[in-house]
SEPAMAR-260407 format. One line per 2 residues: number of its first residue (from 1); their letters; for each residue y, z, x of N, C-alpha, C. Coordinates in nm, 2 decimals, padded with zeros to 4 digits, always signed. Layout:
# residues N
NUM) A) Y/Z/X/Y/Z/X/Y/Z/X | ...
//
This chain:
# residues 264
1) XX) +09.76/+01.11/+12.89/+09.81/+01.15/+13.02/+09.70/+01.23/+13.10 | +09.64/+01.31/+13.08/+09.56/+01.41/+13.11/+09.38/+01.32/+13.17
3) XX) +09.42/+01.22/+13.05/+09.27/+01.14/+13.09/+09.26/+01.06/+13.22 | +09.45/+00.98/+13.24/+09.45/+00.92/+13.31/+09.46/+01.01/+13.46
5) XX) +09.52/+01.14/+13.43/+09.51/+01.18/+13.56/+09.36/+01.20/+13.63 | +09.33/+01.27/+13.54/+09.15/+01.28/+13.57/+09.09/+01.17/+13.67
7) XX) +09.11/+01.04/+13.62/+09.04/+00.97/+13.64/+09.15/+00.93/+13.78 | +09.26/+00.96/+13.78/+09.31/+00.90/+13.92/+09.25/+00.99/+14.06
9) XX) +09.26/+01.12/+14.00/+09.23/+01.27/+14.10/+09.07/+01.29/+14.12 | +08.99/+01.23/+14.00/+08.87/+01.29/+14.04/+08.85/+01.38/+13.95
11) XX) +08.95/+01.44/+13.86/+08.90/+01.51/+13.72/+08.90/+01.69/+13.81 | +08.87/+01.67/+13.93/+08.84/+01.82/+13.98/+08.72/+01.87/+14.00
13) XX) +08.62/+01.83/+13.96/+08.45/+01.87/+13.91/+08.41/+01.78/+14.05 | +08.46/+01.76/+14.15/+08.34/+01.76/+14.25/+08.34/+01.64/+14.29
15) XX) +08.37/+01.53/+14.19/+08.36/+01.40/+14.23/+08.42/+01.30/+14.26 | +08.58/+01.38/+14.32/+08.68/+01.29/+14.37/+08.78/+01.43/+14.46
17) XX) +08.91/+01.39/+14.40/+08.97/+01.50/+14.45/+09.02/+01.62/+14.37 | +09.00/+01.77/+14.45/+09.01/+01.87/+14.38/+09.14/+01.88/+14.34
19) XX) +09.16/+01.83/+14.20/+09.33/+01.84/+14.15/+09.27/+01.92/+14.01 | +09.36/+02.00/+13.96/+09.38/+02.03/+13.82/+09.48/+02.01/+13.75
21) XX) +09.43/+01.89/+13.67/+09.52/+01.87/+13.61/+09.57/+01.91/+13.46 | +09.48/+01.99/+13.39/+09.55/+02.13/+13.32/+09.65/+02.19/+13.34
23) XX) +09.66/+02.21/+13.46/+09.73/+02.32/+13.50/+09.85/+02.24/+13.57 | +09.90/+02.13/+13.64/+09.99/+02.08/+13.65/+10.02/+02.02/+13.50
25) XX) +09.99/+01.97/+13.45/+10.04/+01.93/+13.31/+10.15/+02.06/+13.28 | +10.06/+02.19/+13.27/+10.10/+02.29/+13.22/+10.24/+02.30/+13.32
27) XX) +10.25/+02.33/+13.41/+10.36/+02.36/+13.53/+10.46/+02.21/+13.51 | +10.41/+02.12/+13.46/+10.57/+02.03/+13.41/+10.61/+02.04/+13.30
29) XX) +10.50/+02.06/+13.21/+10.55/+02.05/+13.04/+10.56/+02.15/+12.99 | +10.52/+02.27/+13.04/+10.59/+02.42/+13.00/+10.64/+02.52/+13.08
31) XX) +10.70/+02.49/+13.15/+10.78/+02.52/+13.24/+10.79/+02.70/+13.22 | +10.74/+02.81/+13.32/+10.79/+02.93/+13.30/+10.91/+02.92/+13.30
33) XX) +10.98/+03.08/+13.27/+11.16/+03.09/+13.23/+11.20/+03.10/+13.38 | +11.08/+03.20/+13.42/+11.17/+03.20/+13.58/+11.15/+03.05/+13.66
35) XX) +11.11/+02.94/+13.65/+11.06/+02.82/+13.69/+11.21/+02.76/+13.61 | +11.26/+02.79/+13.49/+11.39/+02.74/+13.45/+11.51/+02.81/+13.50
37) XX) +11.49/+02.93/+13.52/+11.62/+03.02/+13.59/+11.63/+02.95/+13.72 | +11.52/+02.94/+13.82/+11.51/+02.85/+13.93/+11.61/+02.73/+13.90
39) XX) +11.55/+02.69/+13.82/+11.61/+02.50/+13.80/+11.79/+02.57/+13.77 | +11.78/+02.61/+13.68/+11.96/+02.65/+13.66/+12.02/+02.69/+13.79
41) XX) +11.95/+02.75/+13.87/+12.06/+02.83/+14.00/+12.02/+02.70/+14.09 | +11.97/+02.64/+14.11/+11.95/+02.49/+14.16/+12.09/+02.41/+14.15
43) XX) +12.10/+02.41/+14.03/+12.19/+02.31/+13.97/+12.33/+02.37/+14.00 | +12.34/+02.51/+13.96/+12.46/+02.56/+14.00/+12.53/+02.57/+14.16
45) XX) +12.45/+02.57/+14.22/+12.44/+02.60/+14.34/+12.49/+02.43/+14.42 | +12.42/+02.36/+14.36/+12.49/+02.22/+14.38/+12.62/+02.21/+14.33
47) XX) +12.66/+02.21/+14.20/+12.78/+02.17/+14.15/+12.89/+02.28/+14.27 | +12.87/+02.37/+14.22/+12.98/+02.50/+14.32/+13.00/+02.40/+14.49
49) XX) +12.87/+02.36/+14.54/+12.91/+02.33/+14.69/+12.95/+02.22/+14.65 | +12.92/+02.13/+14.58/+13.01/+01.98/+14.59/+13.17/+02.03/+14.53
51) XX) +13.16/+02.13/+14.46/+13.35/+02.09/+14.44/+13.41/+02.18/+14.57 | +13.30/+02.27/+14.60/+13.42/+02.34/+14.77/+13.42/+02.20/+14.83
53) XX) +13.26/+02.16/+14.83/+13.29/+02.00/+14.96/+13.38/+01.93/+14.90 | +13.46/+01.84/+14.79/+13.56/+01.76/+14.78/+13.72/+01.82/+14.83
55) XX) +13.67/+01.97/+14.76/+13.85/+01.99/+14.80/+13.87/+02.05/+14.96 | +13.73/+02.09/+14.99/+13.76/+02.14/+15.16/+13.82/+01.96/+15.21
57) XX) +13.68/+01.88/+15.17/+13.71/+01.75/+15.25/+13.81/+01.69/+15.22 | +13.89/+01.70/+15.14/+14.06/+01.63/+15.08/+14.16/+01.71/+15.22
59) XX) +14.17/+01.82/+15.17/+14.26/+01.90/+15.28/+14.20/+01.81/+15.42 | +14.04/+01.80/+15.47/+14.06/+01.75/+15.60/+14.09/+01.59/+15.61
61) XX) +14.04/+01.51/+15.53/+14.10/+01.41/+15.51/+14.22/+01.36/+15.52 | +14.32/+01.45/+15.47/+14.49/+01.46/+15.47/+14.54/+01.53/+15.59
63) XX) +14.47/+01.59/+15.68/+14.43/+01.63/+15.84/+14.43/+01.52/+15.93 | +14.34/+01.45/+15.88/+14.28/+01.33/+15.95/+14.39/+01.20/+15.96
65) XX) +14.45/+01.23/+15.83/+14.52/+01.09/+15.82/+14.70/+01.16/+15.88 | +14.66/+01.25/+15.93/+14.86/+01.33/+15.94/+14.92/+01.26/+16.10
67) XX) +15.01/+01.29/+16.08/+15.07/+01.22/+16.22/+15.06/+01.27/+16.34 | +15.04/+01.43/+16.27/+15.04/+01.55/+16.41/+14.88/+01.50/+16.45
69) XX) +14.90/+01.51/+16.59/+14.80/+01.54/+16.70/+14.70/+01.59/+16.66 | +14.76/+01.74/+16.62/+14.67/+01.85/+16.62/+14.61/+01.85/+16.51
71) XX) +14.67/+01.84/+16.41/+14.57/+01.78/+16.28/+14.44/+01.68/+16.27 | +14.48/+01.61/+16.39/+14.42/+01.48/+16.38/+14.28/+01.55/+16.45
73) XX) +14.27/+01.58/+16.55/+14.18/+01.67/+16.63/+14.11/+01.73/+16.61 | +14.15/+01.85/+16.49/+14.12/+01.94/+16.42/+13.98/+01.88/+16.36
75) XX) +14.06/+01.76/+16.28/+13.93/+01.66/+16.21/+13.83/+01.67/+16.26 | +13.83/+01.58/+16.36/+13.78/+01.52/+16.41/+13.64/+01.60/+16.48
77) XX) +13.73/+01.75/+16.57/+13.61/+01.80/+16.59/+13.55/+01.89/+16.45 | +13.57/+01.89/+16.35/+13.52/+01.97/+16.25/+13.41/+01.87/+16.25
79) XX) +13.45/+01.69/+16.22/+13.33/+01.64/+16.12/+13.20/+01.61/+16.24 | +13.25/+01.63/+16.36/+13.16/+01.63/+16.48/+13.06/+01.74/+16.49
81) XX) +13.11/+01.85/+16.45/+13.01/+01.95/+16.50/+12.98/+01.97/+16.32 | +12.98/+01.93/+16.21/+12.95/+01.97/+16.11/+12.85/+01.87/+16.08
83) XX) +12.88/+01.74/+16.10/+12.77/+01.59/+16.08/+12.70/+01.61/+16.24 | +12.72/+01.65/+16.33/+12.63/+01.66/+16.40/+12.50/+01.75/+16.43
85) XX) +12.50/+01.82/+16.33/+12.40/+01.95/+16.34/+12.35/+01.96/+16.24 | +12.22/+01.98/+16.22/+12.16/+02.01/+16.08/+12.21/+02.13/+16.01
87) XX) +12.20/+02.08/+15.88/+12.23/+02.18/+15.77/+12.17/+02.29/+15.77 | +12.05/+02.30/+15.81/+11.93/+02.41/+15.81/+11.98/+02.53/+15.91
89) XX) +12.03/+02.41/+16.01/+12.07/+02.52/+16.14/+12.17/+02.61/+16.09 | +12.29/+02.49/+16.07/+12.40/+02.57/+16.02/+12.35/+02.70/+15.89
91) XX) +12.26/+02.66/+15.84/+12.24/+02.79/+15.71/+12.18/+02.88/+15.78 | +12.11/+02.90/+15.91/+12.02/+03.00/+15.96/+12.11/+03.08/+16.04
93) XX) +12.22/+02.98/+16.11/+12.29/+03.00/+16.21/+12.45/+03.12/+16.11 | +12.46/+03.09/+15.99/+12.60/+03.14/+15.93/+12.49/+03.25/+15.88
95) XX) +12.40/+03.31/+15.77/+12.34/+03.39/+15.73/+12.28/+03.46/+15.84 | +12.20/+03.42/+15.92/+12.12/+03.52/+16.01/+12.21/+03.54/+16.12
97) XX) +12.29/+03.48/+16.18/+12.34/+03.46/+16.37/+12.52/+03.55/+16.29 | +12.60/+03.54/+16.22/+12.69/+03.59/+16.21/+12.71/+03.72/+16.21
99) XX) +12.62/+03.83/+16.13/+12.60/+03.97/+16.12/+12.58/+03.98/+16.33 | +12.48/+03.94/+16.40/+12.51/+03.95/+16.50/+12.58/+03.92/+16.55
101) XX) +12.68/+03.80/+16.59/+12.78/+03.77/+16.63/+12.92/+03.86/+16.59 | +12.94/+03.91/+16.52/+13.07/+04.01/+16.43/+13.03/+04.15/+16.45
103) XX) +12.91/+04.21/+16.54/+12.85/+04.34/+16.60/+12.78/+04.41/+16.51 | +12.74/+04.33/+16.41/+12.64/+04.41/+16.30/+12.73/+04.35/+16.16
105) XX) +12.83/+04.34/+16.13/+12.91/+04.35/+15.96/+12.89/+04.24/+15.94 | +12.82/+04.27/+15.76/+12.73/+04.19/+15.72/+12.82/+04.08/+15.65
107) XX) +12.86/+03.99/+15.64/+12.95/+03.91/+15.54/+12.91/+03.91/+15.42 | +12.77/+03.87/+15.40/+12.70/+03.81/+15.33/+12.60/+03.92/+15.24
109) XX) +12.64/+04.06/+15.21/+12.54/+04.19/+15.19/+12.43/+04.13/+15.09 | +12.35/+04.20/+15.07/+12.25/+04.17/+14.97/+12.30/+04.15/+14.84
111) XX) +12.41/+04.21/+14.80/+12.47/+04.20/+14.64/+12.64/+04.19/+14.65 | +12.70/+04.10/+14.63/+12.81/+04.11/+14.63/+12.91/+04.09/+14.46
113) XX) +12.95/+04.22/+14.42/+13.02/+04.21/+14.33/+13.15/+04.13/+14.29 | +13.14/+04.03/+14.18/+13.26/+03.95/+14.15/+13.27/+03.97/+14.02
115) XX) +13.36/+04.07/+13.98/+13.41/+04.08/+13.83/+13.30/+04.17/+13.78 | +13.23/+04.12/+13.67/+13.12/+04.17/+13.59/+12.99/+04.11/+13.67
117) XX) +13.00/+04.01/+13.74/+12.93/+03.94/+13.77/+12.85/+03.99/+13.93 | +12.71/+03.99/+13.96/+12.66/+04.06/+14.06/+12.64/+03.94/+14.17
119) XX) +12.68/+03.89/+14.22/+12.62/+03.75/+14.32/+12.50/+03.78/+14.46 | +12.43/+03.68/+14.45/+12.37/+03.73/+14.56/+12.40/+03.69/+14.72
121) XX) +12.40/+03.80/+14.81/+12.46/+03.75/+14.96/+12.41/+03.63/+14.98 | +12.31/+03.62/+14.98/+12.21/+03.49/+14.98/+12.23/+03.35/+14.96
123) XX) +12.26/+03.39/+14.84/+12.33/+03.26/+14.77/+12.47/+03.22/+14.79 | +12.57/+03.32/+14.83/+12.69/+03.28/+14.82/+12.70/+03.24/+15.01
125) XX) +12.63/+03.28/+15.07/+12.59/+03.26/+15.23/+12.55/+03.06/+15.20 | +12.50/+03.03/+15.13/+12.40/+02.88/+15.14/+12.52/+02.80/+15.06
127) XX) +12.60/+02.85/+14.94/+12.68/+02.82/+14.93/+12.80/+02.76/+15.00 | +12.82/+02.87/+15.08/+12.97/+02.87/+15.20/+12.88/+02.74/+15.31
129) XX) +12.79/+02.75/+15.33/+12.76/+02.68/+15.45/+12.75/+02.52/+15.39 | +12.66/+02.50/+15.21/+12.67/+02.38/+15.20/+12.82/+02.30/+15.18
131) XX) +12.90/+02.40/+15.16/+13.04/+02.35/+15.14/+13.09/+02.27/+15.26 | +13.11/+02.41/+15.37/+13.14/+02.36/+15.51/+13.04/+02.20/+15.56
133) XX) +12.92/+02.21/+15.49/+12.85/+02.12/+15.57/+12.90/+01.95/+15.47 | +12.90/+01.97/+15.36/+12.97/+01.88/+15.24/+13.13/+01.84/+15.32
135) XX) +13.17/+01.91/+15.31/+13.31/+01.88/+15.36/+13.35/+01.77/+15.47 | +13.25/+01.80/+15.56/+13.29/+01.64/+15.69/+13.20/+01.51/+15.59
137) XX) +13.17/+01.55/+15.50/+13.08/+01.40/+15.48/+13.19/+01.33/+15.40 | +13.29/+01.45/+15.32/+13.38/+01.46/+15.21/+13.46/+01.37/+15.26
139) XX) +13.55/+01.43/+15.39/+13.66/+01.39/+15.42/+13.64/+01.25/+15.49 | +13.55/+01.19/+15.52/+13.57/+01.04/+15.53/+13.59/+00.98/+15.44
141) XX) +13.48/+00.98/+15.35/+13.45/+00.94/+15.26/+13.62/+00.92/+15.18 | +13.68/+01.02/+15.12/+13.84/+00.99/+15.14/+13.93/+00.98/+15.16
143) XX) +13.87/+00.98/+15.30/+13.96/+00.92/+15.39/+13.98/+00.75/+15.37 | +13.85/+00.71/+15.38/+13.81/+00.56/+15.34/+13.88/+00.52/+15.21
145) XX) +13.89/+00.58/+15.06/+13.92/+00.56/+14.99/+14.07/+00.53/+14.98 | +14.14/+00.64/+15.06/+14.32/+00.63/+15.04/+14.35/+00.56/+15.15
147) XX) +14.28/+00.50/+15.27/+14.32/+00.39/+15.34/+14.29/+00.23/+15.30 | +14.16/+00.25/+15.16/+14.13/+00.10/+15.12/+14.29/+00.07/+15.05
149) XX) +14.34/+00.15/+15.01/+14.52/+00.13/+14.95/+14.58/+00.05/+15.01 | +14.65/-00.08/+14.98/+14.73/-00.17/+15.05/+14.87/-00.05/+15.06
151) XX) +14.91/-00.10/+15.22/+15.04/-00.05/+15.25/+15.16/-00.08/+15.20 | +15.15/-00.16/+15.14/+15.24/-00.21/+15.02/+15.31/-00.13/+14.94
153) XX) +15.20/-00.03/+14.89/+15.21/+00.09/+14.80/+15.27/+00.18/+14.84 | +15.26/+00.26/+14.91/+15.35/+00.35/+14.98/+15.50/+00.31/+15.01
155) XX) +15.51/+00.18/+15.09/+15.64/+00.15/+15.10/+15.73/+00.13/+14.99 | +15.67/+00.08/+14.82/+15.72/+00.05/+14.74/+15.76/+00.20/+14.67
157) XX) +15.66/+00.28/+14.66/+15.74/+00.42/+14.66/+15.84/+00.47/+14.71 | +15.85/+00.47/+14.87/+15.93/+00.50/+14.94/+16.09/+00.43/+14.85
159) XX) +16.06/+00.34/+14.87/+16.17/+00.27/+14.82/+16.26/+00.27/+14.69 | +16.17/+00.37/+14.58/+16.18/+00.43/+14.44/+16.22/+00.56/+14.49
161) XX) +16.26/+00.61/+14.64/+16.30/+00.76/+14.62/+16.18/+00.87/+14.64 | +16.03/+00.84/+14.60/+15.91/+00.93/+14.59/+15.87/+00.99/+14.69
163) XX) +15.88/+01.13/+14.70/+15.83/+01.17/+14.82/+15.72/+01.17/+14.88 | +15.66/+01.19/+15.01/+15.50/+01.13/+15.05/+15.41/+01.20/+14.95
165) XX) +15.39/+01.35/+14.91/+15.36/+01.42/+14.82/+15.35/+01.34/+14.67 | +15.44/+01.32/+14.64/+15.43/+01.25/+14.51/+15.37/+01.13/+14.53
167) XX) +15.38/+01.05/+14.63/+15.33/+00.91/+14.64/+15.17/+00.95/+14.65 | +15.12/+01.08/+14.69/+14.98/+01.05/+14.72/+14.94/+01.11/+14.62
169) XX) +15.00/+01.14/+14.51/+14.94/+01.25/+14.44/+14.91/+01.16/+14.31 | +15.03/+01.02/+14.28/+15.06/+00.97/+14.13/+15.04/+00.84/+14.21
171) XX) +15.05/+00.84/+14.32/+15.02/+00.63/+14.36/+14.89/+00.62/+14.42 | +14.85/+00.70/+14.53/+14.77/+00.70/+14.63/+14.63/+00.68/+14.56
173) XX) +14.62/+00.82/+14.54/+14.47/+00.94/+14.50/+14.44/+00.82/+14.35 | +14.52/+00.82/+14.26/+14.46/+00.76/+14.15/+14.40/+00.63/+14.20
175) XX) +14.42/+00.54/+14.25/+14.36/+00.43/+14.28/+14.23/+00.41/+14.36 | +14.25/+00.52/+14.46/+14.16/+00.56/+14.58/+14.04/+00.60/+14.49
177) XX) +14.08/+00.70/+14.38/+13.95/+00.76/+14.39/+13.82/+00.64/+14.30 | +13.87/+00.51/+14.24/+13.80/+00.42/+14.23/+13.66/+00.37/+14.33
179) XX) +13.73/+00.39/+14.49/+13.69/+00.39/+14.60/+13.57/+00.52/+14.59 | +13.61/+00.64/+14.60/+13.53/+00.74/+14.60/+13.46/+00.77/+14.51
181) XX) +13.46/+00.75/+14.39/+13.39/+00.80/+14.31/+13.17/+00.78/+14.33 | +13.18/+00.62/+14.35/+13.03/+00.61/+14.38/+12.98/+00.73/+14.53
183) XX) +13.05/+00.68/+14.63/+12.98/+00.79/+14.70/+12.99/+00.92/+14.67 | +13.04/+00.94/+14.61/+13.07/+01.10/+14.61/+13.00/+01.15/+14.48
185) XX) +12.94/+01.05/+14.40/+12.81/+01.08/+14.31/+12.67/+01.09/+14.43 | +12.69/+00.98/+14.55/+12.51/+00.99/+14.59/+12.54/+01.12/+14.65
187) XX) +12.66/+01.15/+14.71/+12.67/+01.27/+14.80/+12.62/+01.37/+14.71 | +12.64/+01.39/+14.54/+12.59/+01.52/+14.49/+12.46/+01.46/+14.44
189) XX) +12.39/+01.37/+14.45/+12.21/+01.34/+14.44/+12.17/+01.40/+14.55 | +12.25/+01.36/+14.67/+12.19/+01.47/+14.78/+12.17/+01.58/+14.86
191) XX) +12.32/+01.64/+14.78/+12.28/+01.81/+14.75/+12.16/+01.87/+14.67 | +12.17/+01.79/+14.53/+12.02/+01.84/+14.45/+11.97/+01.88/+14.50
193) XX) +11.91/+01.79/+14.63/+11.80/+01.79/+14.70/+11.78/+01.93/+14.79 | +11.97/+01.90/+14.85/+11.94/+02.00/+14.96/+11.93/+02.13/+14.97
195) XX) +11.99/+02.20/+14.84/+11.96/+02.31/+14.80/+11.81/+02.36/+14.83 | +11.72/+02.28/+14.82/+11.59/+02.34/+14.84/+11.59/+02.45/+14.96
197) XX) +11.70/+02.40/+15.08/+11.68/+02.47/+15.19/+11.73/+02.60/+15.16 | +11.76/+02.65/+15.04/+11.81/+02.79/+15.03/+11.67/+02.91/+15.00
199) XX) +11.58/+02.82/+15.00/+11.42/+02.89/+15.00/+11.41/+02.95/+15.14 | +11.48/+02.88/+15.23/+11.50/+02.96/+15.41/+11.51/+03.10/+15.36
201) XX) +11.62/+03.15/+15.29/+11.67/+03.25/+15.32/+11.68/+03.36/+15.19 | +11.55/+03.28/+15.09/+11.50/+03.37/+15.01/+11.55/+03.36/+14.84
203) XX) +11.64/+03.28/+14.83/+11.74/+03.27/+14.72/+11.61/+03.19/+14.64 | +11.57/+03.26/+14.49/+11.51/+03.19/+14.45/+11.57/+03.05/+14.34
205) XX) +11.59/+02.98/+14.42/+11.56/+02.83/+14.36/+11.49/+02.78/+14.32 | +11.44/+02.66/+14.22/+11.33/+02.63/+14.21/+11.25/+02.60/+14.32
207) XX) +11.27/+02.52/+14.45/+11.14/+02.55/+14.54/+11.14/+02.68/+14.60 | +11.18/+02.77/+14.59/+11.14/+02.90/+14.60/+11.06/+02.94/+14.51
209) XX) +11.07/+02.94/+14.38/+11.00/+02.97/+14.25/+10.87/+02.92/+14.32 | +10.88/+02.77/+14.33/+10.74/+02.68/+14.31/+10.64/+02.75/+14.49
211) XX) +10.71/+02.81/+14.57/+10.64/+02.83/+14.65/+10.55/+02.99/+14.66 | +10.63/+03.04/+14.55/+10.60/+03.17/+14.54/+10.47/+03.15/+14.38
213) XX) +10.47/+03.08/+14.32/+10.40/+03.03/+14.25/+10.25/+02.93/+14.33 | +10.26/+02.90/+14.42/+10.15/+02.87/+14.51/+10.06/+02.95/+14.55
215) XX) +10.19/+03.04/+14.66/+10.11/+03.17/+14.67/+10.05/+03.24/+14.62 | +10.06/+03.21/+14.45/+09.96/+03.32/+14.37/+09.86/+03.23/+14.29
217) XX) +09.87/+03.10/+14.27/+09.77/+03.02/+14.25/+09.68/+02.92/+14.40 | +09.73/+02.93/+14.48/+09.66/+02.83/+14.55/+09.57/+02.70/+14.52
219) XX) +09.76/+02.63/+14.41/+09.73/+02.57/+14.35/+09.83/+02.46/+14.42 | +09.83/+02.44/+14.55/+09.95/+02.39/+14.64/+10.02/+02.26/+14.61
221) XX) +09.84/+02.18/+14.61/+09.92/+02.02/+14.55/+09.99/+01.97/+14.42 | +09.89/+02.08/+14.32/+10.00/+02.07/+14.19/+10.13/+02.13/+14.18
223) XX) +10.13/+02.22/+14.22/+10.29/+02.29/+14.23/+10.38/+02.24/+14.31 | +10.36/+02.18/+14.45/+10.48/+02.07/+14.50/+10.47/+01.93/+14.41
225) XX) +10.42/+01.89/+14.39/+10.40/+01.79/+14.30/+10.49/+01.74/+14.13 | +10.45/+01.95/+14.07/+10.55/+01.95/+13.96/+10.64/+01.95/+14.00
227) XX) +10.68/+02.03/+14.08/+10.83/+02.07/+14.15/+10.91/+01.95/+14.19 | +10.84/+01.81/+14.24/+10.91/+01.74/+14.29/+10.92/+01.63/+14.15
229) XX) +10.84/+01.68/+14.01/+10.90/+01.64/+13.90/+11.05/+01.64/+13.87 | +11.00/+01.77/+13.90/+11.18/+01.82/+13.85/+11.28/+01.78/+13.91
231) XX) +11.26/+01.78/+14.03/+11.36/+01.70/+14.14/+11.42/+01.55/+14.06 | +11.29/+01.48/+14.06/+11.36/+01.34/+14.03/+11.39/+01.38/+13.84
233) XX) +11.35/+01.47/+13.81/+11.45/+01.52/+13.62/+11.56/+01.45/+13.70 | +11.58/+01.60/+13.75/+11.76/+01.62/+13.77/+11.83/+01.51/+13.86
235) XX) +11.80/+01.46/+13.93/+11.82/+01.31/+13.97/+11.83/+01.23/+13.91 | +11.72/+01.18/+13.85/+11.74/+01.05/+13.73/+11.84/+01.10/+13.62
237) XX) +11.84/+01.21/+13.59/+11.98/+01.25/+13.48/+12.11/+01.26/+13.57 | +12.08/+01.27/+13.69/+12.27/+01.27/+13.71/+12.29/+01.13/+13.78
239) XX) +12.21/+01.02/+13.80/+12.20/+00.92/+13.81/+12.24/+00.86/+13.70 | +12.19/+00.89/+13.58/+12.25/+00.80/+13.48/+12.38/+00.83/+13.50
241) XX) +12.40/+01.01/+13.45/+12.55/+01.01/+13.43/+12.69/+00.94/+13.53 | +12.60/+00.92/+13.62/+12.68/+00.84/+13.72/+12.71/+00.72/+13.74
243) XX) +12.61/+00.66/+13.66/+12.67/+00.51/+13.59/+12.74/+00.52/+13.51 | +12.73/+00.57/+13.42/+12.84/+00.60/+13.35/+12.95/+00.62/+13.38
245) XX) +13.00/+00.66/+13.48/+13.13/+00.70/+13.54/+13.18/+00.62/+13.60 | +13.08/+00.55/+13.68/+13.11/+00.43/+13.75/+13.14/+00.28/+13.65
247) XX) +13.07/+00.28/+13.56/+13.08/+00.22/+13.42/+13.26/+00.23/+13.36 | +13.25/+00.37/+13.39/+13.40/+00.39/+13.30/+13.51/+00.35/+13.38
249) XX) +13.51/+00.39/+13.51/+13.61/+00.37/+13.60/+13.59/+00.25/+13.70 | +13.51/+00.15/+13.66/+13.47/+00.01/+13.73/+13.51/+00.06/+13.89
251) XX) +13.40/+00.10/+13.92/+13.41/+00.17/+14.01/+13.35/+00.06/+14.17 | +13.26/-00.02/+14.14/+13.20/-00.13/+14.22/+13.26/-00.15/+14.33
253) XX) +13.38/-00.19/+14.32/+13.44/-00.28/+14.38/+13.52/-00.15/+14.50 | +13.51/-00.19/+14.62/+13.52/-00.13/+14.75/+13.44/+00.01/+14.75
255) XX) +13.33/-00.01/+14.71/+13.18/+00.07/+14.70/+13.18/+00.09/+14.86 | +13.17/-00.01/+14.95/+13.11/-00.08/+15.03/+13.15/+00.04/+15.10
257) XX) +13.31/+00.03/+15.16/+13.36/+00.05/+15.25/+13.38/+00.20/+15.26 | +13.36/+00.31/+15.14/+13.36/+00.44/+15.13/+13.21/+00.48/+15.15
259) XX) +13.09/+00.38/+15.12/+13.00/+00.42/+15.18/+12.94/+00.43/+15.30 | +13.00/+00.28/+15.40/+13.02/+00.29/+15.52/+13.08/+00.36/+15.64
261) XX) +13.19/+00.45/+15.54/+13.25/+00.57/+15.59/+13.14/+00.72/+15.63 | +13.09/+00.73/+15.52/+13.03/+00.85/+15.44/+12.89/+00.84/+15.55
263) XX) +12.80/+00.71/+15.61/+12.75/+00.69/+15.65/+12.73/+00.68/+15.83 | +12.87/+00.67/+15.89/+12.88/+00.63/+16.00/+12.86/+00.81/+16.08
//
């Protein structure tokens, strides 16, 4: 590995390009602890906003699909101003713009205590915002899924006595989530990713880690380079896992139309 890099980069010594590849080797294959603490609050920090994003986006979904007006509206301008604006904004705009907006009170303090456990404002700030921003991508997505449902199904409930509650909960949702399950795997491939933007606001993630590790080697191209190792790790591993799921729950079939949702 080491030989081949050499010879791709120039080895370092002058006669191609200045890469070290010692030392990236080193920064993928032995990863410091704080370069793994990084990766773990990465990963956590994904999983936490994708399950706020499913269940915020179900409640708006079930908003979206309601008979009231105002429900309907509600939606509608949430997924507008939430898919219409970058995530970055929104994270700069809820952590930095709210303490001013609210006359100074901080939401978000530097340490917020839960239980035994110490959280950082920081993180539970990038948190709250990836949810909110998860959430309009959520609620199409299905939305798409419980209207790919032939109408059939509802009526034949109705007709067994089942209240709409029950029909969405034991007829609807089980079949639907067939429909949702693939997008709503790429939707958390694409959190992975977006987490990175929590380096905005200081929360060390691994590209926080890897940036603050630059800084002290001004070793720039290996260090985004390893970093964007890791990236595709933890991608190609929840990629598989997500065939598998899709594998389990033959999931294929009206892919199409919850991605088309999720996308428009």
């Amino acid at each position: 590995m080491s030989g081949f890099l050499d010879a791709f980069f120039g080895g370092g010594g002058g006669r191609g390009l200045n890469f070290d590849t010692a030392y990236f080797l080193h920064f993928v294959f032995e990863p410091s602890p704080i370069m793994l603490k990084g990766m773990m609050l990465t990963v956590i920090a994904a999983i936490l906003s994708q399950i706020g994003g499913v269940l915020l986006g179900g409640a708006l979904a079930v908003a979206g699909l309601s008979r009231s007006h105002l429900f309907r509206t509600v939606n509608q301008v949430y997924i507008f101003l939430f898919r219409g604006t970058p995530v970055l904004v929104q994270l700069v705009l809820i952590y930095f713009g709210l303490p001013y907006f609210l006359g100074g009170f901080d939401l978000f303090p530097p340490h917020i205590p839960l239980g035994p456990l110490m959280l950082s404002g920081a993180l539970v700030a990038g948190i709250v915002t990836f949810i909110l921003h998860e959430a309009a991508y959520m609620s199409e997505i299905i939305r798409a899924g419980i209207l790919s449902i032939e109408e059939g199904q509802e009526e034949a409930s109705k007709s067994l006595g089942m209240t709409p509650a029950t029909t969405m909960l034991h007829i609807i949702l089980p079949q639907a989530i067939r429909v949702i399950i693939p997008p709503l795997g790429n939707q958390f491939n694409q959190m992975l990713k977006t987490t990175s933007l929590l380096s905005v606001i200081a929360v060390p993630e691994m590209f926080r880690i890897a940036e603050e590790m630059q800084s002290a080697t001004y070793k720039s191209f290996e260090v985004y380079l390893g970093v964007s190792v890791y990236y595709l790790f933890l991608t190609g591993v929840w990629t598989l896992i997500q065939m598998q799921i899709e594998r389990r729950y033959g999931t294929r079939r009206g892919k199409t139309l919850a991605m088309g949702a999720a996308g428009a």
